[in-house]
C-alpha positions, 0 to 999 in steps of 0.5 A: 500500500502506498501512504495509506493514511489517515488511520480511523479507528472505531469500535465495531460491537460489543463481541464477536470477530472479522466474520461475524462483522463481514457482509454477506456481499461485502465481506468486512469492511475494516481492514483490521479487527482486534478483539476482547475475548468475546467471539475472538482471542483478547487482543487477537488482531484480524485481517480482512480481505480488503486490507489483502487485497488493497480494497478500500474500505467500507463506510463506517455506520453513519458516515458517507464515504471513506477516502481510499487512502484510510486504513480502518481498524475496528475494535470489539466492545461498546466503550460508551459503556466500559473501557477496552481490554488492556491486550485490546489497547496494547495490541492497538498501538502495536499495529498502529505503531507498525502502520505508521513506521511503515507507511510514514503516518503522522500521529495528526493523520491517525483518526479516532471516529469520535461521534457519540452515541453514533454506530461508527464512534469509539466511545466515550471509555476508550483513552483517547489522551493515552493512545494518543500518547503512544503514537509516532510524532 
């Protein structure tokens, strides 16, 4: 993939994995799911068809369209009613940090979808202000 950026990131349902969350057309629409132990291994980082297959990736629930440079991450749990498993969160910045160091995104180009009570948002529980801490400059 060629600077693949930004980096949005959402919550995707409170369990489940990669294929419980494809459409039966579409199949999944992030290019990375990690999980929290229900539905799939704690922190176990999915990878969908479209990042395989360098697809764009899928609207998110309530948004309109997604720039085909994004690389979407979906993270199991409803953070508007708790916070992500410390694995989910050490696993996150693992991957982020990985994507970032290889494609060259800037920490101002990782995007946490942050609409509340909205389908595609991460939640009012996810630690904006310490994964935020554990980005590449």
């Amino acid at each position: 993939m060629h600077e693949r950026y930004p980096t949005p990131l959402r919550a995707v349902s409170t369990c489940g994995g990669a294929l419980k969350f494809g459409q039966p057309t579409n199949g999944l629409g992030d290019h990375f799911v990690i999980g929290n132990g229900d539905g799939c291994e704690d922190g176990e980082i999915q990878i969908g068809q479209r990042w395989n297959q360098q697809q764009t990736a899928l609207p998110p629930a309530g948004t309109n369209k997604v720039a085909p440079s994004w690389v979407s991450i979906g993270l199991v749990g409803d953070f508007d009613k708790t916070v992500p498993t410390p694995t989910q969160l050490r696993r996150l910045a693992q991957l982020v940090g990985a994507l970032q160091g290889e494609l060259h995104v800037p920490a101002a180009n990782v995007i946490v979808i942050d609409s509340p009570k909205a389908p595609a948002g991460i939640g009012r529980y996810f630690p904006q202000g310490a994964f935020r801490g554990q980005l590449l400059p």
